[in-house]
C-alpha positions, 0 to 999 in steps of 0.5 A: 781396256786395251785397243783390242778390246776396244776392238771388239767393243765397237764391232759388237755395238755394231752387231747390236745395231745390226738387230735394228727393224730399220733395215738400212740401219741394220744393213749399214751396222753390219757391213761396218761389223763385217769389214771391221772384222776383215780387217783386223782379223777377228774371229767369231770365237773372239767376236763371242768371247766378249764379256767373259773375264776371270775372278780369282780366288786363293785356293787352300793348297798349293797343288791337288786340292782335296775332294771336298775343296774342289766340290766346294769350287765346281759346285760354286761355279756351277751356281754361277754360271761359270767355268771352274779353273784350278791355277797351280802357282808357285808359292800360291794357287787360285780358283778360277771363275771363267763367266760373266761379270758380276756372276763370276765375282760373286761366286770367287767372293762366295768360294772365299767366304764359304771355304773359310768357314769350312776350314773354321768349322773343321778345325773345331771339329778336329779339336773337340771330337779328333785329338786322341786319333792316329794321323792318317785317320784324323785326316781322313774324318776330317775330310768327311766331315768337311765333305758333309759341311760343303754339300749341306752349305751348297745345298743353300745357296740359290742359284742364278738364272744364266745369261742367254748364250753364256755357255757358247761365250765360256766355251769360246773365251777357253778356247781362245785363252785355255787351250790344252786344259787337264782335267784336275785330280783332286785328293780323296782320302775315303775313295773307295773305302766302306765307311764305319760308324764312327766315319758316318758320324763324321759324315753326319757331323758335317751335314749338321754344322754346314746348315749354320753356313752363312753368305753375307755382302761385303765388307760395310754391306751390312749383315743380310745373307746374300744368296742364302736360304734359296729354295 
């Protein structure tokens, strides 16, 4: 923890104690909150930020992501609580978590557990039912059937119940440290196309598989699911 955050931690015990019934202990806190403020040019956007940070997760490419990848993301973060970033890196790119801890690390650790899976069950699809297709429709069935694995695996997961006022300290801790964002253009390879049979098939196959998607802790955590089998 650096000096500043330090900072900020003191001067939001402070608006905590402002909260107190005993009136002088309230008054006293704030005004301590209010010159500390002053003094170190604080913002309120800063002040609300507090508590916010980001979790990383290795993304599967390194620039525009596939539709289903980032539907797998934002549904994720969406579940979460948090804010979805996409970072373009160089030799690496990452998803990232913008919301309260452990929240925001759980839904990073459940986009890697979950996407691996994805690509797993992909590959096997491509191998047992794609061999003999040209490339570009090979792909493409690829794409619906990992699109059907996504949406049937998040279908499961329960979501969390947000933190009061986590929205307000998102948004403020991405205007503080995200400005100019762009909205993401994903890759999708079916858009707008009439989806044949065989394209429906993939699609279903998808649905089918995703239902044997499983979350589990962490490594030595032992086996039972986490965050799986919600209503």
């Amino acid at each position: 923890m650096d000096d500043r955050d330090s900072l900020l931690g003191k001067i939001r015990k402070c608006m905590e104690l402002a909260k107190s019934a005993n009136e002088h202990e309230a008054a006293a806190a704030l005004r301590q909150a209010t010159k500390l403020m002053e003094m170190y040019q604080v913002s309120h956007a800063e002040l609300l930020s507090i508590g916010v940070s980001e979790a990383c997760a290795k993304a599967g490419v390194i620039s525009r992501p596939s539709a289903w990848e980032n539907y797998l993301a934002g549904f994720i973060g969406h579940l979460f609580g948090c804010r979805v970033l996409f970072s373009e890196g160089f030799s690496r790119s990452s998803w990232v978590f913008v919301g309260l801890p452990p929240a925001n690390e759980v839904a990073a650790y459940s986009y890697e557990v979950l996407y691996r899976q994805a690509k797993k069950a992909r590959q096997e699809f491509i191998t047992q039912h794609l061999k003999r297709f040209k490339k570009a429709n090979k792909v493409r069935r690829a794409d619906l059937f990992s699109q059907g694995w996504v949406e049937s695996a998040c279908r499961s997961i329960a979501p969390i119940s947000p933190v009061e006022g986590s929205g307000d300290a998102i948004k403020a801790y991405l205007d503080l440290k995200h400005t100019g964002l762009e909205k993401l253009e994903s890759v999708d390879r079916n858009k707008g196309r009439s989806l044949s049979h065989k394209d429906q098939m993939a699609l279903g196959a998808g649905l089918s598989a995703g239902r044997n998607a499983q979350l589990n802790k962490g490594v030595g955590a032992g086996p039972a699911p986490l965050m799986l089998g919600g209503s």
